[in-house]
N, C-alpha and C positions, 0 to 999 in steps of 0.2 A: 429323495423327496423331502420336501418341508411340511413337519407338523402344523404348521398356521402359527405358532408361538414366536417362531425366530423372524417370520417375515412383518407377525404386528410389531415384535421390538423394535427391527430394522426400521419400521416405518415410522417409530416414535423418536429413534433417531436422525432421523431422516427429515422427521417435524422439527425439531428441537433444532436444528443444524439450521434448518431456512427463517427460524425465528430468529437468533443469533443473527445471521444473515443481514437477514430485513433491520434489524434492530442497528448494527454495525453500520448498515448501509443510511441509514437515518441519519446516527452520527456524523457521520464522514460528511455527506450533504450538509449539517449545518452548520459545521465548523469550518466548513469549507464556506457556505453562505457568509458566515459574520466575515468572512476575511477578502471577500468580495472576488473568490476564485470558482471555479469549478471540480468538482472532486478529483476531476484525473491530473488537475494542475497542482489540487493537495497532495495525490498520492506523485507525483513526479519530484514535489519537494521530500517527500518522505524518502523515494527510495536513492535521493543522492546523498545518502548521510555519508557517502564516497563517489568521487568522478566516476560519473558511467558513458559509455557510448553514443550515437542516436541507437546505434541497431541496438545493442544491449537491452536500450530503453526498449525500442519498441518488443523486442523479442518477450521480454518480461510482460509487455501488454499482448502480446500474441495478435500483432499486426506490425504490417510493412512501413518500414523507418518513414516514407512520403509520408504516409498517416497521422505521424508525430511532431512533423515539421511545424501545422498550425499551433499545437501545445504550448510547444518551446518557443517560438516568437512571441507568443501571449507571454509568456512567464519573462521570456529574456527583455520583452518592451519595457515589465514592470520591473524591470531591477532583480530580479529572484535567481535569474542564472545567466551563465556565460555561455559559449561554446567555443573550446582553447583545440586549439589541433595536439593530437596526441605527439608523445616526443618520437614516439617510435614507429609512426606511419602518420605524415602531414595530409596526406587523403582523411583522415579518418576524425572527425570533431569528436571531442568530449566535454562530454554536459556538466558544468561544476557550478556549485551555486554560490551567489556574491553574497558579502557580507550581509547584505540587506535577505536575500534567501537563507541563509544559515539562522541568524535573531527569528524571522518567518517559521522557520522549520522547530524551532525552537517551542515557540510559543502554540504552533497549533499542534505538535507532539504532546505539549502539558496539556491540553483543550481535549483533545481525543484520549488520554487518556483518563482526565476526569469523567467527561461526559460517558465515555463505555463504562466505567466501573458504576455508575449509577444508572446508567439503562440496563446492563444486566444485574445489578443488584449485588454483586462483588464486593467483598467484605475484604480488608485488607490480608487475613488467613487465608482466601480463597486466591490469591494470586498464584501462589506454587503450586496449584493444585490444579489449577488452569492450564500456567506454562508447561508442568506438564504431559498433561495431555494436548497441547498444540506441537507440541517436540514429537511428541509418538507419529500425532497425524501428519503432521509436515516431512517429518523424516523420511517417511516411506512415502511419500506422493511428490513431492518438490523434484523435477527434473534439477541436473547442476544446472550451475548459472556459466555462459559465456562471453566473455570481452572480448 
């Protein structure tokens, strides 16, 4: 049984976590707004910082690869990614971004990470201190990833 202590901490953890959150998710939205994308077209340049899959792709967003097909035509129309057949199954596309997505991913990588260190208020000391506790929490919840 729980004394009431452990479950109002959990709970101010629990606050503390969807304000980050919401705060995070603010960012993301507007630096995705000045770049005249939609957030999941920022996070799609974020996570080919190496060639991924579609399914990859979509497995990471926890939806069916048809679901991601609209994404990627939007990003591949604007120049931001390819889709190259893998060397070692030509069934199988992989998402790699062009010159002009990589400069892209660049810039709104420095964007997101300004703008978060001054929405949470992140003092250059407080970096390590951050990462990690995000190493803790991710460690233990992050399924692997598969190609």
């Amino acid at each position: 049984m729980s004394d009431g202590q452990g479950d109002a901490g959990l709970e101010d953890v629990v606050d503390g976590l969807l304000e980050v959150t919401s705060r995070v998710h603010h960012v993301v939205c507007s630096v995705a707004a000045r770049h005249d994308l939609t957030p999941q077209q920022l996070e799609l340049l974020r996570m080919l910082a190496v060639p991924v899959s579609m399914r990859a792709f979509a497995e990471e967003l926890s939806c069916d690869p048809s679901n991601v097909t609209g994404l990627v035509d939007r990003a591949e129309r604007l120049g931001l990614v390819e889709r190259v057949p893998d060397q070692s199954d030509r069934r199988v596309r992989i998402l790699k971004l062009t010159t002009k997505g990589r400069n892209l991913r660049s810039t709104i990588n420095q964007e997101v990470a300004r703008s978060l260190t001054n929405a949470l208020g992140l003092s250059t000391d407080d970096h390590a201190k951050v990462m990690s506790v995000l190493a803790a929490m991710t460690s233990a919840t992050k399924p692997p990833r598969t190609d």
